[in-house]
C-alpha positions in Angstrom: 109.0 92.9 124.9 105.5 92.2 124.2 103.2 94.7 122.6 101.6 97.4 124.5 99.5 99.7 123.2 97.3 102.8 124.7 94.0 102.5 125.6 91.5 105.1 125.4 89.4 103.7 128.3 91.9 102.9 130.6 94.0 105.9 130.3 96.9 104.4 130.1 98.9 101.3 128.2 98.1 97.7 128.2 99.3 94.3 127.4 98.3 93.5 124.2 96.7 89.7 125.2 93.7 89.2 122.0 90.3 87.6 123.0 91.5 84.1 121.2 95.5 83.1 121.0 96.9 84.4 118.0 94.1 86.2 116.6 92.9 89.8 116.7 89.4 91.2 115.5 89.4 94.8 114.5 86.8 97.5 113.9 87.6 100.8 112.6 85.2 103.5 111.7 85.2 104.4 108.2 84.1 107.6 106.1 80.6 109.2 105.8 80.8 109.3 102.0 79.1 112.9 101.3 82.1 114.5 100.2 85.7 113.2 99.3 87.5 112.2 102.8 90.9 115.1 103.4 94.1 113.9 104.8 93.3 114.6 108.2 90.7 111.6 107.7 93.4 109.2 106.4 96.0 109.8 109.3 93.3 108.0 111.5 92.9 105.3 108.8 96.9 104.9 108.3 97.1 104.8 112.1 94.9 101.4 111.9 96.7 100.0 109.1 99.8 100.5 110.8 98.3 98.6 114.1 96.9 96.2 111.7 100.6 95.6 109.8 102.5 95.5 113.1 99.5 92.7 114.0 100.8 90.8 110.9 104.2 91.3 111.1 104.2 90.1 114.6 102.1 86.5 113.3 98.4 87.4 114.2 95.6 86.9 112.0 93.6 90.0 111.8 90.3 90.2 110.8 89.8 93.7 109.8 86.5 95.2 109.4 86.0 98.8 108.1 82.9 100.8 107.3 81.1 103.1 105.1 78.5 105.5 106.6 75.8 106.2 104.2 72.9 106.9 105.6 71.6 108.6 109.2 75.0 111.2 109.8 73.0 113.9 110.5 74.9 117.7 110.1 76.9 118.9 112.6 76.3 115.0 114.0 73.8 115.8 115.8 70.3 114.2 116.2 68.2 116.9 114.5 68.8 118.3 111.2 69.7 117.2 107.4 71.2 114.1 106.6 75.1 115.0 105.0 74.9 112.5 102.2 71.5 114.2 101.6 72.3 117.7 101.6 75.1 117.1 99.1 72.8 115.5 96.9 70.2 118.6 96.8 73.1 120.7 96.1 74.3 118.8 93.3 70.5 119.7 92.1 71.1 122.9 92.3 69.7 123.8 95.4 69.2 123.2 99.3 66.9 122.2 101.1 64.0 122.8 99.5 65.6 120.6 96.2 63.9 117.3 95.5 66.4 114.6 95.6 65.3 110.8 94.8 66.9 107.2 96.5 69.5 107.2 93.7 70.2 110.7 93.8 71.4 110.2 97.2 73.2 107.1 96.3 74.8 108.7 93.3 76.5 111.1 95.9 77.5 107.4 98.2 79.0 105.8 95.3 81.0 108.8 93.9 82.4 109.5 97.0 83.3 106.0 98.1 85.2 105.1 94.4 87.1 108.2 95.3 88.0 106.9 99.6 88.6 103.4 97.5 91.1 105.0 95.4 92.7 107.1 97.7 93.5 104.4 100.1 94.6 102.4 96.8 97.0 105.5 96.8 98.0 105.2 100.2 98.9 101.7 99.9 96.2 100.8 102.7 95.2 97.5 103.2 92.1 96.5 102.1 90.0 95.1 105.2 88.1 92.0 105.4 84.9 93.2 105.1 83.7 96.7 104.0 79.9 96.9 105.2 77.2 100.5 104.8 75.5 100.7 107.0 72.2 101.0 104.7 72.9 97.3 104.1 72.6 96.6 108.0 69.1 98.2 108.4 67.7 94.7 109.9 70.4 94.2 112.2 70.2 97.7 113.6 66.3 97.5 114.2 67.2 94.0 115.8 69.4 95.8 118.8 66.9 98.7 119.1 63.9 96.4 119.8 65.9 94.5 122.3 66.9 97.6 124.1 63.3 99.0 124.1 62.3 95.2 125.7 64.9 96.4 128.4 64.0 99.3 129.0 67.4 100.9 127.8 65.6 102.8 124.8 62.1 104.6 124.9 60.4 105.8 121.9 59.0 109.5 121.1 56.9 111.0 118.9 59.6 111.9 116.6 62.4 108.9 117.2 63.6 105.9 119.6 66.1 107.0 122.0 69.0 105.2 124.0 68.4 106.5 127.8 72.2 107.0 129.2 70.8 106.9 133.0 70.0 102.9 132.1 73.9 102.6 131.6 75.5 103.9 135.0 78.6 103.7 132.7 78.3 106.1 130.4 80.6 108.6 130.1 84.0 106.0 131.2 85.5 105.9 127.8 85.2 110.0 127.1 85.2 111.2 130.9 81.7 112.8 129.7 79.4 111.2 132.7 76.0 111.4 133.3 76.2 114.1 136.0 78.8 116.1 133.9 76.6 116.2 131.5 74.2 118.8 131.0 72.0 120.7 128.4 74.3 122.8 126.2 77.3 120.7 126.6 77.5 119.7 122.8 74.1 118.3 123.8 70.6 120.4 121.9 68.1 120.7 124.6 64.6 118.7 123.8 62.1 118.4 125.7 61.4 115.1 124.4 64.0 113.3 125.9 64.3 111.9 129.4 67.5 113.5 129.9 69.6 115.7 127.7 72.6 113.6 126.7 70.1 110.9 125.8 71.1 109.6 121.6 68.8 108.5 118.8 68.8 105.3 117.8 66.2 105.9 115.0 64.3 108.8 113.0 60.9 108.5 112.2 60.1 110.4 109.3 58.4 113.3 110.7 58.5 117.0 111.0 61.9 117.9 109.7 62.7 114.6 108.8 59.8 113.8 106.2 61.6 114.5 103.4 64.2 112.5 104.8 65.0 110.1 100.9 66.5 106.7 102.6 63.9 105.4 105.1 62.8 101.9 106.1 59.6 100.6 108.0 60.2 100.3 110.9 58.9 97.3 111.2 59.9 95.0 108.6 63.0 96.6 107.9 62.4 96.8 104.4 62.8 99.9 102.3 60.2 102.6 102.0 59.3 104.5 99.2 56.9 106.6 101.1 57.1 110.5 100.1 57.0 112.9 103.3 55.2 112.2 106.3 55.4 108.6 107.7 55.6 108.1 111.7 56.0 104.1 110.2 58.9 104.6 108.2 62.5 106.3 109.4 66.3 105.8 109.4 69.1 104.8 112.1 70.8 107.1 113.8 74.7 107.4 112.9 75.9 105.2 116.1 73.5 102.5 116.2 75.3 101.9 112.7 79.1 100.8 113.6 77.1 98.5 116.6 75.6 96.9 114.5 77.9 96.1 111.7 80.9 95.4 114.3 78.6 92.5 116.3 76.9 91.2 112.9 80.5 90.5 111.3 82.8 90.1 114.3 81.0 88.9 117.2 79.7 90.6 120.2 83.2 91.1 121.7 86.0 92.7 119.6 89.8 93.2 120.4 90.7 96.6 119.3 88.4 99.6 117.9 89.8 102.3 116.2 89.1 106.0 115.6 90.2 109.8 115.1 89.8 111.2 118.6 87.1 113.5 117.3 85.1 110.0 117.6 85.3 109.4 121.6 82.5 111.5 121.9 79.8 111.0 121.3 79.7 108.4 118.6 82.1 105.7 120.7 81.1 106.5 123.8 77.5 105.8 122.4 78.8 103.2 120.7 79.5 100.9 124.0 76.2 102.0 125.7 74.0 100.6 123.3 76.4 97.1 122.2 76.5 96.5 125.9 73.0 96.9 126.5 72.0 94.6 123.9 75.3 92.2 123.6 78.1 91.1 126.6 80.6 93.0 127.9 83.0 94.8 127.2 82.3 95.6 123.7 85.8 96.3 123.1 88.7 95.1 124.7 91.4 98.4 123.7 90.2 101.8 122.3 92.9 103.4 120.0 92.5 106.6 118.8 94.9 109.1 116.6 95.0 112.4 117.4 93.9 115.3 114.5 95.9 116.9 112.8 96.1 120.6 112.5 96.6 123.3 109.9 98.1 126.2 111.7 96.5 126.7 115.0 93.5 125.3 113.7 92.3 121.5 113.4 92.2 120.3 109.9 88.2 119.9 109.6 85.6 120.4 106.2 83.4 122.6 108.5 86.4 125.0 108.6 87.1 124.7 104.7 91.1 124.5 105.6 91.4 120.5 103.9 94.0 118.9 101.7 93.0 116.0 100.2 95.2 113.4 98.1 94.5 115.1 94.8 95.8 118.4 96.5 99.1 116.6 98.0 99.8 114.9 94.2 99.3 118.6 93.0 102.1 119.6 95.6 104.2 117.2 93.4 104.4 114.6 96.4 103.2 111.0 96.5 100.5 109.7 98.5 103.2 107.6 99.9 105.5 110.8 100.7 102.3 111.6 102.9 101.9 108.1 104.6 105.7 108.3 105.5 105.0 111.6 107.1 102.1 110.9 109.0 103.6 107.4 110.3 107.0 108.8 111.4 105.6 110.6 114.3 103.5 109.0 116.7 99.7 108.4 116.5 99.5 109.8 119.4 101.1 113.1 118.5 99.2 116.0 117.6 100.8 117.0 114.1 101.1 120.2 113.0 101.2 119.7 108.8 103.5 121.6 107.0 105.1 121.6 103.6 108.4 121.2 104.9 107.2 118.3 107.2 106.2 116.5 103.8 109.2 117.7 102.3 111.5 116.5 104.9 109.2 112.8 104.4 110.1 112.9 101.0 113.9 113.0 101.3 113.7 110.6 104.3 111.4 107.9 102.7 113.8 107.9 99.7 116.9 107.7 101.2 115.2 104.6 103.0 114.5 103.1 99.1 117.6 103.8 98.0 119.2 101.7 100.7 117.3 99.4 99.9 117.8 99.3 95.9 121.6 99.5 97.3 121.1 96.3 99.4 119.7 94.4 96.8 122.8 95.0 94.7 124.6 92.9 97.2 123.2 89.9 96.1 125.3 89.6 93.2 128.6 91.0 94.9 131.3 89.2 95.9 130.3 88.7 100.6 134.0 88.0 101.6 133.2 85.0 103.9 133.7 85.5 107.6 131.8 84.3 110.9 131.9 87.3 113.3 129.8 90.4 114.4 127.0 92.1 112.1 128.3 90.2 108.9 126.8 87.0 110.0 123.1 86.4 110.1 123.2 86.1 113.8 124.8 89.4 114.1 122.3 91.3 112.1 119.5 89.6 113.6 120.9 90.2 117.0 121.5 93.5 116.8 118.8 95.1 114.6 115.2 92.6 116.0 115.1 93.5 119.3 115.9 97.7 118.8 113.0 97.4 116.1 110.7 95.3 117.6 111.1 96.9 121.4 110.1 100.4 119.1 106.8 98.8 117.8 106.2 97.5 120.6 105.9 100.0 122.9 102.7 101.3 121.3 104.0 101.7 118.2 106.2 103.9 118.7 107.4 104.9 115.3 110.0 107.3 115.5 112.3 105.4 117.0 112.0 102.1 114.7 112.5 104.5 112.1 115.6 105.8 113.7 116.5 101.9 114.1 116.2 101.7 110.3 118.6 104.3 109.7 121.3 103.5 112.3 120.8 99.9 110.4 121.2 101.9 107.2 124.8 104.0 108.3 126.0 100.3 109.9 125.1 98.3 106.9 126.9 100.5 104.2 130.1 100.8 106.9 130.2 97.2 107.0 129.9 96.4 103.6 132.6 99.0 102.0 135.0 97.9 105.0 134.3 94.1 105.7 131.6 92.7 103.5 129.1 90.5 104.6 128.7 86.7 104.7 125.7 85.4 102.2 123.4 84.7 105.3 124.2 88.4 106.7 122.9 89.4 103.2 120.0 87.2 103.6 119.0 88.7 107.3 119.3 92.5 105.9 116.8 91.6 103.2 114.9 90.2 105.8 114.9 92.9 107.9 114.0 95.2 104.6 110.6 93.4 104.8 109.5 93.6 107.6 110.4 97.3 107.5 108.7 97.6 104.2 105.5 95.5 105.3 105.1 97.7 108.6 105.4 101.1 106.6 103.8 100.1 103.8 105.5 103.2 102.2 108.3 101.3 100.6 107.3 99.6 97.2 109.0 100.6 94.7 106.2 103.2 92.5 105.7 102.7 88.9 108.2 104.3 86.5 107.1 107.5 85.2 108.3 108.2 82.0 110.6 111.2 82.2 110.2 114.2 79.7 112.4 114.4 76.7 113.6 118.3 78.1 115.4 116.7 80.8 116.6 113.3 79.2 118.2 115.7 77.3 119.7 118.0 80.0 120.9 114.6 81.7 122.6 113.6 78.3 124.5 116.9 78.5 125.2 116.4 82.2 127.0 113.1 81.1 129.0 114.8 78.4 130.3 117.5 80.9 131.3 114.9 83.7 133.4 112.9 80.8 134.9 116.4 79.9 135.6 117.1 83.4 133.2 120.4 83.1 132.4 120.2 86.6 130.7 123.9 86.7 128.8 123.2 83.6 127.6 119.5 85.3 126.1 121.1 88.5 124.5 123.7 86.7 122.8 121.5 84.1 122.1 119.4 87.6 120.2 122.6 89.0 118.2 123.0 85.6 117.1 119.1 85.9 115.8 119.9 89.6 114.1 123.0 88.9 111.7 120.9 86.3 111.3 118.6 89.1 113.8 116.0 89.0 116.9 114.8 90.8 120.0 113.0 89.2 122.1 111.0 91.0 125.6 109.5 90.1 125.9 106.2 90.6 128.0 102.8 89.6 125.7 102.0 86.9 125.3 105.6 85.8 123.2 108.6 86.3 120.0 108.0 87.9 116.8 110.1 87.6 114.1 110.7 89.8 110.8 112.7 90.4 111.3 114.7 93.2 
């Protein structure tokens, strides 16, 4: 079965056929770095690592490019107003907006909060993509598609800005269902009277008015950097869409395979995103839109504006792993709208280890005696037979997680039956361990994690455990058990002894 995945602007699922055989370019939209990104944020960007995995697993090359806004998200992104990264910066100087804030004050706040996305995602066991642009180091290319739509009449410049006019693209609105004549003023669009029509986007600030104190700014018509001090209708910034245009085309061509998002991004920022690449570039921009649905807390989206985040830090603080999190987020499908819960990342836990325990047990198997037979699942054909297409027809059909993962444990229950009742023939053992990586490569949740060394308190309760199974003191064993897991640990009995692990 071939892949098909959903897309956004067709409404339904597609065929998976790439631009260029065997090759995919991909674009997803990256943080706005003026505070540390929450989990909510990273189930989008574990969504496109996943597609990208699946990609790879499947023999595509991907070329992966993921950004870093730091410069022209205005609040509330909106056209009007402070810049985010800004504002966090003149808080960090004690005060709002009225606090003066210099170039590398603001890029003090970029860099703090991107070494923290970086080592999240390190955390998460994300890939790193191919390129990582900000969009304050594509200034020249962004100027370079707002003059060509102002030569074509698709952009028209006011006194405070150049705007993108949406009725020069009859087809705006086809990704979002937000049309031109649904459109009006008040429908998450601020009236100005500047504007030719309501819904119409800025493509760049002048630094004027409210904007003079804007910090990062660049003339406009150079594109070098400005160190002018308040008002300068020569000098401005881009506007947060033009941004991911310009990176995307600049690194990956005018024409990409798949784009990727939270769904909070359809509108307005890709549905912007198409006018303005495809008034300045061919069409289509992008070939499949795929988006991940948010994730709530309660009845209520998971959002900083609402102050109800987690971020990594917070889920480590739980006492989970990041990875406990990424197995919880990629077991239901992206196109699910999650309800997160501490028992949903508790159930994760427990799942994603019994998965790594089967495969620790697997790789035990290698030294064990395989009786030699040539039937069924203990041949390599058998395994291969019976487990690739049940996994493969799952990720295929728009990655459809769930049920590859309940693939993995039927293979799991089989596996163990067959090996305490039959054994399996050295090629059956080689086509498990092959199935455990491409498992492990598509989940990426599966590494084994670094050994943390475990207090002395419950070595020693463990030691005592040991002494009270050789004595037959079952009673005194399971309640030294329960004392190990109430300081956070699990022990296990196994061939080679008692095993400890962090819950």
């Amino acid at each position: 079965m071939p892949l098909k995945l959903y897309n956004t602007f067709s409404k339904g699922e597609e065929e998976f056929v790439p631009l260029e055989k065997g090759k995919m370019c991909m674009y997803t939209c990256g943080p706005t770095v003026y505070g540390r990104p929450h989990i909510g944020n990273y189930s989008s960007f574990l969504m496109a690592d996943l597609l990208r995995r699946w990609l790879e697993v499947s023999g595509y090359e991907v070329t992966h490019v993921k950004n870093i806004t730091d410069v022209g998200h205005l609040l509330h992104d909106a056209d009007q107003g402070d810049d985010k990264i800004q504002r966090e910066a003149e808080k960090s100087k004690g005060g709002g907006g009225a606090a003066r804030v210099t170039w590398e004050d603001v890029m003090a706040v970029v860099e703090k909060h991107t070494n923290e996305f970086l080592e999240d995602e390190k955390a998460l066991n994300i890939l790193d993509p191919w390129k990582r642009p900000r969009a304050s180091e594509f200034i020249a290319e962004q100027l370079a598609m707002i003059k060509t739509m102002l030569q074509s009449g698709h952009a028209y410049e006011t006194d405070d800005g150049i705007y993108f006019s949406v009725q020069s693209f009859p087809q705006y609105g086809a990704l979002s269902g937000n049309t031109i004549d649904k459109l009006s003023a008040g429908a998450r669009i601020a009236v100005d009277e500047r504007k030719k029509h309501p819904a119409d986007f800025a493509l760049w600030k002048k630094c004027v008015g409210d904007n003079a104190r804007h910090v990062l700014r660049w003339t406009f018509a150079t594109g070098k950097r400005s160190d002018t001090v308040g008002e300068d209708e020569e000098s401005g910034f881009p506007g947060w869409h033009i941004e991911c245009s310009a990176m995307s085309s600049s690194l990956l061509g005018g024409q990409i395979d798949i784009h990727t998002g939270g769904e909070d991004n359809i509108f307005p920022h890709h549905e912007c995103e198409i006018a303005q690449s495809e008034c300045s570039g061919p069409a289509p921009f992008v070939k499949y839109w795929v988006h991940k649905r948010r994730i709530d807390m309660g009845k209520e989206k998971m959002s900083k504006s609402l102050g109800n985040v987690l971020s990594i830090s917070d889920i480590e603080a739980m006492g989970y792993s990041p990875l406990d999190l990424r197995y919880y987020f990629l077991s239901v499908h992206y196109r699910t709208q999650l309800k997160f819960t501490k028992k949903g990342l508790e159930d994760a836990r427990k799942a994603r280890r019994k998965i790594m325990e089967w495969m620790e047990e697997v790789d035990t198997w290698k030294s064990e005696h395989a009786m030699v037979v040539q039937d069924g699942m203990k041949d390599a054909g058998g395994v291969r037979a019976w487990w690739d297409p049940k996994f493969f027809d799952a990720m295929n059909a728009d990655l459809n997680t769930p049920e590859a993962l309940s693939v993995v444990f039927d293979l799991m229950a089989l596996s163990r039956n067959r090996w305490a009742t039959q054994g399996f023939t050295q090629s059956g053992i080689k086509e498990l361990h092959r199935a455990i990586d491409i498992i492990a490569r598509t989940f990426g949740c599966f590494d084994p994690e670094e050994a943390e060394e475990v207090p002395a308190e419950v070595r020693r309760l463990v030691d005592l455990r040991a002494e009270a199974r050789a004595a037959k003191n079952f009673k005194e064993s399971d309640r030294l058990r329960d004392k190990v897991a109430s300081l956070g640990y699990e022990v296990r009995d196994t061939a080679e002894g008692q095993k400890i692990t962090k819950m």
